[in-house]
NUMIDO-277630 format. One record per residue: residue number from 1; y, x, z of N, C-alpha, C, O in turn. Coordinates in nm, 4 decimals, decimal comma. Example, Ala and Ser with C-alpha at 12.3 -4.5 7.8 and 13.67 -1.06 7.14 Angstrom:
// NUMIDO-277630
(pt 1 (-0,5690 1,3190 0,7800) (-0,4500 1,2300 0,7800) (-0,3300 1,3200 0,7800) (-0,3319 1,4236 0,8465)),
(pt 2 (-0,2250 1,2850 0,7080) (-0,1060 1,3670 0,7140) (0,0030 1,2900 0,7870) (0,1138 1,3409 0,8039)),
//
This chain:
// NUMIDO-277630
(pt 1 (3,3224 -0,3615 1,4104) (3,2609 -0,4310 1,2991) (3,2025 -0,3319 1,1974) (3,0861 -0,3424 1,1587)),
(pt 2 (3,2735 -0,2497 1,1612) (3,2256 -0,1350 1,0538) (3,1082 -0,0354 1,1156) (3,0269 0,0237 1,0445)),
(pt 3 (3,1133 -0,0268 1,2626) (3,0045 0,0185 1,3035) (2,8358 -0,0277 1,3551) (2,7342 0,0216 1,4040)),
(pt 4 (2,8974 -0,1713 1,2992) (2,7839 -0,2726 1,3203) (2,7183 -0,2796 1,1749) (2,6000 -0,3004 1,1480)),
(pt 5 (2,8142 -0,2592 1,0969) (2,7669 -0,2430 0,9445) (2,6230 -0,1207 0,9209) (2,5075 -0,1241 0,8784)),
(pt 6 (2,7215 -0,0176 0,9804) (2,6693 0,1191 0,9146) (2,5627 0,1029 1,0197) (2,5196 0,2175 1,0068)),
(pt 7 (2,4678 0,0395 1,1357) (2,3894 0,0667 1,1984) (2,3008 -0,0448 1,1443) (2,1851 -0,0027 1,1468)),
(pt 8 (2,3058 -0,1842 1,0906) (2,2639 -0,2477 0,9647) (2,2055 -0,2245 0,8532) (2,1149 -0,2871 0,7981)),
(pt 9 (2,2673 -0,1210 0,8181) (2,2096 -0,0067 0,7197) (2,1505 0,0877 0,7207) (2,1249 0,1478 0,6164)),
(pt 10 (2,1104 0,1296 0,8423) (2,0183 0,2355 0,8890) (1,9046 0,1654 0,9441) (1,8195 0,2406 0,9916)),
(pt 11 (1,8791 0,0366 0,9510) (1,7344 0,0137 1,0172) (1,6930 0,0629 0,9015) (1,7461 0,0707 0,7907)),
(pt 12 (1,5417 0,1100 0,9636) (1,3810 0,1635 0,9386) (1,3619 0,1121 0,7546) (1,3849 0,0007 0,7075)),
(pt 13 (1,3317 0,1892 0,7094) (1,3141 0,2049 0,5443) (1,2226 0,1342 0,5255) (1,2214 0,0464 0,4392)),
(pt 14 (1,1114 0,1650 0,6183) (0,9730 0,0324 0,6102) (0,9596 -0,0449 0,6949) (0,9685 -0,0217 0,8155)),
(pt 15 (0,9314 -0,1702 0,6318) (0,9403 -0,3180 0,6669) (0,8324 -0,3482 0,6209) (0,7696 -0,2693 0,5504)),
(pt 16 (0,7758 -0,5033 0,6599) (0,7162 -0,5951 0,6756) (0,7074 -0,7032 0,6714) (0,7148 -0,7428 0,7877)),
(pt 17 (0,6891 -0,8245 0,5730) (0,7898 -0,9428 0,5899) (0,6992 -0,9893 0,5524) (0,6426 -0,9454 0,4523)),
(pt 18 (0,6369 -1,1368 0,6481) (0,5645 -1,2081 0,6584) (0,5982 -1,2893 0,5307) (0,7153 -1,3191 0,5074)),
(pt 19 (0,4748 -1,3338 0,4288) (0,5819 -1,4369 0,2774) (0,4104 -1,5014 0,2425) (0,3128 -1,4530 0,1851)),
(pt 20 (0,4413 -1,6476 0,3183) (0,3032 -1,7244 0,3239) (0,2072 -1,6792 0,3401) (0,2536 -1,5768 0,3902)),
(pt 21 (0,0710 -1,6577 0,3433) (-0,0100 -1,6015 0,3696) (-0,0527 -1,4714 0,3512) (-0,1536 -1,4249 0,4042)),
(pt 22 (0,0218 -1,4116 0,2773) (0,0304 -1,2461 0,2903) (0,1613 -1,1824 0,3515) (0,2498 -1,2405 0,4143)),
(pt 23 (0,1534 -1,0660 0,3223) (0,2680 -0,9888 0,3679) (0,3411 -0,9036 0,2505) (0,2748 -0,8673 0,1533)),
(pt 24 (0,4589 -0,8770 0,2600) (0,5733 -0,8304 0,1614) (0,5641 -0,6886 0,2345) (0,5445 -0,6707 0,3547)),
(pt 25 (0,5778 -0,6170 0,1612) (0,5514 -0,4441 0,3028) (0,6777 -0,4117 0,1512) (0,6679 -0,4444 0,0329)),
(pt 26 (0,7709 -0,3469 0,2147) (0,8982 -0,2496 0,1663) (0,8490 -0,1257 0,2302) (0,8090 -0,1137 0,3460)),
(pt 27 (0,8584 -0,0250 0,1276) (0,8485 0,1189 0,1305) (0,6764 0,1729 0,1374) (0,5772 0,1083 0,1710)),
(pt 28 (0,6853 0,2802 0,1028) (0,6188 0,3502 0,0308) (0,5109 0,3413 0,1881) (0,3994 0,2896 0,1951)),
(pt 29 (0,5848 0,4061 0,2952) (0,4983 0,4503 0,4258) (0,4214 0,2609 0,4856) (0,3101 0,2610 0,5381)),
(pt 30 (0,4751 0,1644 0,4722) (0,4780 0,0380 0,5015) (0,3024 0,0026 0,4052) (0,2045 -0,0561 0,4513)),
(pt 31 (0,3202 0,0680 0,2565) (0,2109 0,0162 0,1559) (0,0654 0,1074 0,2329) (-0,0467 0,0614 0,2549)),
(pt 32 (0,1077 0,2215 0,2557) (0,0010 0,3011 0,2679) (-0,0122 0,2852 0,4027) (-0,1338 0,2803 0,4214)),
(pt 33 (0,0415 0,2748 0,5021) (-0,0167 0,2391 0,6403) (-0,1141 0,0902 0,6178) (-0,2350 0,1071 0,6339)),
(pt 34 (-0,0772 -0,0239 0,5891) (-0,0955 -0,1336 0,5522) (-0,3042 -0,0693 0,4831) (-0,4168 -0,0900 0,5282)),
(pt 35 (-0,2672 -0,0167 0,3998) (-0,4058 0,0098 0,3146) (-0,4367 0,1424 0,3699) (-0,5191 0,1892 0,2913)),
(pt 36 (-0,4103 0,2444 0,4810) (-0,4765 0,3824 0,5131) (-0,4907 0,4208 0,3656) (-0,5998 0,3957 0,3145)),
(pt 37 (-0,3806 0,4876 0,2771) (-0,3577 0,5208 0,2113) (-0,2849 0,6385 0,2363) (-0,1824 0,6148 0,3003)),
(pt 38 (-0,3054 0,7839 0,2020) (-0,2622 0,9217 0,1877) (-0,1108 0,9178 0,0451) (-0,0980 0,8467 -0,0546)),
(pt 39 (-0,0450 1,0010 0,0880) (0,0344 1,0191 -0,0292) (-0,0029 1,0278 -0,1609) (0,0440 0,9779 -0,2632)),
(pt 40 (-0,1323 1,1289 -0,1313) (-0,1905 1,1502 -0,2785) (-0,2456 0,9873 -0,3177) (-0,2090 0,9216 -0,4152)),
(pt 41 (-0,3307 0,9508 -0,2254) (-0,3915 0,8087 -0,3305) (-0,3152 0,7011 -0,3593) (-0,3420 0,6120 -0,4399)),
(pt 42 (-0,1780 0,7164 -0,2616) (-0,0757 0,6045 -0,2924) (-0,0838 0,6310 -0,4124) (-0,1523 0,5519 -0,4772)),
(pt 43 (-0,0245 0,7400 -0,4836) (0,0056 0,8029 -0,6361) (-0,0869 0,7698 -0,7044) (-0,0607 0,7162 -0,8121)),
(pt 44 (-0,2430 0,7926 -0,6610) (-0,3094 0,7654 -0,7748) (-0,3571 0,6050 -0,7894) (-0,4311 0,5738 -0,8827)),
(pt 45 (-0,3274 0,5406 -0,7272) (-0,3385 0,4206 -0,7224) (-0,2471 0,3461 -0,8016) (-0,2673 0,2521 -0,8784)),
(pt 46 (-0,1489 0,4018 -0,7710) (0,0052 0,3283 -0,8631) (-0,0287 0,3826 -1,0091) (0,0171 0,3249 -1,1078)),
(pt 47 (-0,1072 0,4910 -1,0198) (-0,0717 0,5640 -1,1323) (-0,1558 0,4564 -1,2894) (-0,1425 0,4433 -1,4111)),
(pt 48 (-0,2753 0,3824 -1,1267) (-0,3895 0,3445 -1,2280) (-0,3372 0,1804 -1,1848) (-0,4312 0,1336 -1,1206)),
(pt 49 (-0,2609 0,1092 -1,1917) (-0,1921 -0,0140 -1,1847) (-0,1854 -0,0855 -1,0791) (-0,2034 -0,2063 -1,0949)),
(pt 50 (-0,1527 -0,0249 -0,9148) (-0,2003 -0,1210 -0,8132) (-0,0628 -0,1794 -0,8174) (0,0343 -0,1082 -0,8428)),
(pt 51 (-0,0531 -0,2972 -0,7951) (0,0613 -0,3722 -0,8249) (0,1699 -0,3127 -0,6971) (0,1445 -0,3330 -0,5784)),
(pt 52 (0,2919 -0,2378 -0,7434) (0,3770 -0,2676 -0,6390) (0,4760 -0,1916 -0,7054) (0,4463 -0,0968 -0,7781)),
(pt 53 (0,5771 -0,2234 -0,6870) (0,7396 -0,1864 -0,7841) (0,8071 -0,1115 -0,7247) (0,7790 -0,1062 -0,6049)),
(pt 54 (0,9170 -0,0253 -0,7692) (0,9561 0,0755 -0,7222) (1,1521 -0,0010 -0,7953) (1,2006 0,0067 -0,9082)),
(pt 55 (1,2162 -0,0742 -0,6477) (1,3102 -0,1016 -0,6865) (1,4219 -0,0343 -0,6109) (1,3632 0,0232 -0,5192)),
(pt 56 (1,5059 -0,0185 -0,6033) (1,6367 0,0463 -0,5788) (1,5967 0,1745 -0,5086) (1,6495 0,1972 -0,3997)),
(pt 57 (1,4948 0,2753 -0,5667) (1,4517 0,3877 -0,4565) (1,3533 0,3311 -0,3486) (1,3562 0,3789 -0,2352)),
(pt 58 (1,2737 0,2390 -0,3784) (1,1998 0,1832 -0,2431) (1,0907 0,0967 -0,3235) (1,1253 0,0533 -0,4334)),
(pt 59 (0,9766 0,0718 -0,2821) (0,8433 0,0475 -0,3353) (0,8379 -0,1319 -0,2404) (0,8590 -0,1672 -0,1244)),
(pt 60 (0,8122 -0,1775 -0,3231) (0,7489 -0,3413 -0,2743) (0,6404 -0,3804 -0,3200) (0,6009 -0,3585 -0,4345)),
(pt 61 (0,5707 -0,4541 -0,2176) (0,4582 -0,4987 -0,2984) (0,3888 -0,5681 -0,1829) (0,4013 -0,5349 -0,0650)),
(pt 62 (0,3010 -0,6858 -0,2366) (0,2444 -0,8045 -0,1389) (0,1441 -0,7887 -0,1313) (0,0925 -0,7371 -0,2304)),
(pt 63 (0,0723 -0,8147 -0,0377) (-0,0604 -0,8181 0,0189) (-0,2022 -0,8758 -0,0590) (-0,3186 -0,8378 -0,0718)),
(pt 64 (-0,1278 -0,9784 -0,0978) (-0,2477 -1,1010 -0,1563) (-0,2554 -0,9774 -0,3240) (-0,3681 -0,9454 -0,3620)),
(pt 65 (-0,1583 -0,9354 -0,3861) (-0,1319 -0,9010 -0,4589) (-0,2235 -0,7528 -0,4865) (-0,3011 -0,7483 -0,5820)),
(pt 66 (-0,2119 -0,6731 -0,4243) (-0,3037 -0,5423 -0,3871) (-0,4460 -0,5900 -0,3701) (-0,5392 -0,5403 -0,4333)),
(pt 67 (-0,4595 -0,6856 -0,2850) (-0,6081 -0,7029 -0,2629) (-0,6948 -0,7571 -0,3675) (-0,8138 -0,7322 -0,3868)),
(pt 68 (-0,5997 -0,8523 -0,4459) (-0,6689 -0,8623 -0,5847) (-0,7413 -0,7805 -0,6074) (-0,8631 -0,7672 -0,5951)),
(pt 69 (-0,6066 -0,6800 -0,6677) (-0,6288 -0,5691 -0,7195) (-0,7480 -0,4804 -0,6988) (-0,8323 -0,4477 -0,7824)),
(pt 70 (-0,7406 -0,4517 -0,5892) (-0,8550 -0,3179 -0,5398) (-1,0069 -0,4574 -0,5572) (-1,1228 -0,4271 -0,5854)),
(pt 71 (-0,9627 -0,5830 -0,5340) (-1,1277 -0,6586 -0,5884) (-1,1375 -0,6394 -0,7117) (-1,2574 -0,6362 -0,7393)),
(pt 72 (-1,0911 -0,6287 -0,7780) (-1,1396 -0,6056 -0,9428) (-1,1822 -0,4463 -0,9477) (-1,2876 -0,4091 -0,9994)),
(pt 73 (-1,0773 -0,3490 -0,8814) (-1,1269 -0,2817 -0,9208) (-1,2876 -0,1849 -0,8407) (-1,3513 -0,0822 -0,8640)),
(pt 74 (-1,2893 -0,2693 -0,7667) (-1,4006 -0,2038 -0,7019) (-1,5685 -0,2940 -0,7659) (-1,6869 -0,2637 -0,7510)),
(pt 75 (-1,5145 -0,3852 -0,8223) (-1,6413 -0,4930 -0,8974) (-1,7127 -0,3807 -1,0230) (-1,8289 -0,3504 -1,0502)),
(pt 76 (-1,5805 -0,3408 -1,0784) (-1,5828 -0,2469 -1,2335) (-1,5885 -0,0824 -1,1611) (-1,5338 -0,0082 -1,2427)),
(pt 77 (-1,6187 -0,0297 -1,0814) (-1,6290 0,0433 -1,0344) (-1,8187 0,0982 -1,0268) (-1,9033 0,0290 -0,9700)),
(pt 78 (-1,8483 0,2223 -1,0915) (-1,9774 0,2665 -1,1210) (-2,0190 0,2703 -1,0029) (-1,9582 0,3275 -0,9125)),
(pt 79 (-2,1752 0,1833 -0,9836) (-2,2512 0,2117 -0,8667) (-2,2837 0,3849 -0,8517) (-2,3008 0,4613 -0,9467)),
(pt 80 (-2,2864 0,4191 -0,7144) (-2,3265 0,5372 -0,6743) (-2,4422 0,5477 -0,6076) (-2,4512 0,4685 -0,5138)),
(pt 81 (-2,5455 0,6279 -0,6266) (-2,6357 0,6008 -0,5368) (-2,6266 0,7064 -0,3849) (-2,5856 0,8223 -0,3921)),
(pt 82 (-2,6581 0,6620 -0,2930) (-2,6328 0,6879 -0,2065) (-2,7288 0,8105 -0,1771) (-2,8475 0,7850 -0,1973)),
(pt 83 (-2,6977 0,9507 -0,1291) (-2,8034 1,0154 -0,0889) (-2,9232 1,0208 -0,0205) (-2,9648 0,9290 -0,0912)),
(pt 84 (-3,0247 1,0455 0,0577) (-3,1068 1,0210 0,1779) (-3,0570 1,0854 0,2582) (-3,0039 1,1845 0,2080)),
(pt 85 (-3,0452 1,0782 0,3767) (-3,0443 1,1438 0,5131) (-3,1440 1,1924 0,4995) (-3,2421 1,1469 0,4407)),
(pt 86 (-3,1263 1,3354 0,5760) (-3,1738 1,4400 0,5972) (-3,1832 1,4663 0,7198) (-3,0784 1,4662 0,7843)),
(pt 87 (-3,3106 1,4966 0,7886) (-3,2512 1,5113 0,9683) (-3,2710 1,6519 1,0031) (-3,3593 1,7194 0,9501)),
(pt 88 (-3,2211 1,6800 1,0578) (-3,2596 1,8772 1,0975) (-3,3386 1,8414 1,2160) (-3,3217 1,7458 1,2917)),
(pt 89 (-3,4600 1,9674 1,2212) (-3,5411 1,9595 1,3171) (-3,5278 2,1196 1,4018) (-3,5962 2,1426 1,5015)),
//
Protein backbone atom coordinates (compact mmCIF):
# COMPACT_ATOMS: atom_id res chain seq x y z
CA UNK A 1 0.00 0.00 0.00
CA UNK A 2 2.70 2.60 0.93
CA UNK A 3 4.38 1.66 -2.21
CA UNK A 4 1.41 2.30 -4.24
CA UNK A 5 1.35 5.67 -2.55
CA UNK A 6 4.88 6.77 -3.21
CA UNK A 7 4.52 5.62 -7.05
CA UNK A 8 1.12 7.95 -7.04
CA UNK A 9 3.27 10.58 -6.28
CA UNK A 10 5.76 10.29 -8.75
CA UNK A 11 3.56 10.34 -11.88
CA UNK A 12 4.84 12.89 -14.56
CA UNK A 13 4.86 16.68 -13.21
CA UNK A 14 3.07 17.60 -16.53
CA UNK A 15 -0.38 16.92 -17.13
CA UNK A 16 -3.21 17.66 -19.16
CA UNK A 17 -6.72 17.69 -18.14
CA UNK A 18 -9.39 17.93 -20.47
CA UNK A 19 -12.01 20.92 -18.48
CA UNK A 20 -14.94 21.59 -21.17
CA UNK A 21 -13.79 22.84 -24.11
CA UNK A 22 -10.32 23.69 -23.33
CA UNK A 23 -7.59 22.12 -21.61
CA UNK A 24 -6.09 22.58 -17.91
CA UNK A 25 -2.12 21.84 -18.75
CA UNK A 26 -0.18 21.53 -15.04
CA UNK A 27 3.44 22.45 -15.26
CA UNK A 28 5.55 24.67 -16.74
CA UNK A 29 6.87 21.94 -19.72
CA UNK A 30 2.83 20.96 -20.31
CA UNK A 31 2.19 25.24 -20.95
CA UNK A 32 5.04 25.58 -23.30
CA UNK A 33 4.77 22.38 -25.28
CA UNK A 34 0.95 23.15 -25.58
CA UNK A 35 2.03 26.87 -27.11
CA UNK A 36 5.89 25.87 -28.65
CA UNK A 37 7.04 28.04 -26.12
CA UNK A 38 11.04 28.18 -25.13
CA UNK A 39 11.92 28.72 -21.47
CA UNK A 40 12.91 32.11 -22.20
CA UNK A 41 9.38 33.19 -23.73
CA UNK A 42 7.51 31.12 -21.19
CA UNK A 43 9.20 33.90 -18.78
CA UNK A 44 8.57 36.60 -20.85
CA UNK A 45 5.18 35.94 -21.40
CA UNK A 46 4.26 35.40 -17.72
CA UNK A 47 6.33 38.34 -17.05
CA UNK A 48 3.93 40.50 -19.38
CA UNK A 49 0.48 38.80 -17.91
CA UNK A 50 -0.24 35.51 -19.81
CA UNK A 51 -2.65 34.09 -17.50
CA UNK A 52 -1.31 31.04 -15.65
CA UNK A 53 -0.50 30.61 -11.76
CA UNK A 54 2.25 29.28 -10.15
CA UNK A 55 0.66 27.07 -7.26
CA UNK A 56 2.36 24.69 -4.92
CA UNK A 57 5.80 24.87 -7.09
CA UNK A 58 3.87 24.05 -10.36
CA UNK A 59 2.29 26.45 -13.03
CA UNK A 60 -1.56 25.99 -14.20
CA UNK A 61 -3.26 27.46 -16.63
CA UNK A 62 -6.24 26.81 -19.31
CA UNK A 63 -6.35 26.92 -22.74
CA UNK A 64 -9.40 29.07 -23.55
CA UNK A 65 -7.64 31.32 -21.04
CA UNK A 66 -4.08 31.90 -22.85
CA UNK A 67 -5.68 32.15 -26.13
CA UNK A 68 -7.59 35.07 -25.10
CA UNK A 69 -4.78 36.34 -24.06
CA UNK A 70 -2.20 36.14 -26.88
CA UNK A 71 -5.74 37.55 -29.06
CA UNK A 72 -5.55 40.73 -27.42
CA UNK A 73 -2.30 40.81 -27.38
CA UNK A 74 -1.43 40.32 -30.83
CA UNK A 75 -4.59 42.90 -32.01
CA UNK A 76 -2.43 45.78 -29.82
CA UNK A 77 0.63 44.57 -31.17
CA UNK A 78 2.63 47.24 -33.76
CA UNK A 79 2.21 46.32 -37.40
CA UNK A 80 5.60 45.34 -38.96
CA UNK A 81 6.24 45.72 -42.32
CA UNK A 82 7.42 42.93 -43.90
CA UNK A 83 10.72 43.07 -45.92
CA UNK A 84 10.90 42.25 -49.88
CA UNK A 85 12.46 39.16 -50.96
CA UNK A 86 15.43 39.36 -52.46
CA UNK A 87 16.46 36.59 -54.95
CA UNK A 88 20.22 35.88 -55.61
CA UNK A 89 21.13 35.43 -59.13
Amino acid sequence: MAEERRVQKTVMAEQVICVERGKLLIGAKAIMDEYGLSEYMFSYWIERGMPAKLEAGRWHAHTTNIDTFFRAVTLTMKRQKVPPQTTKD
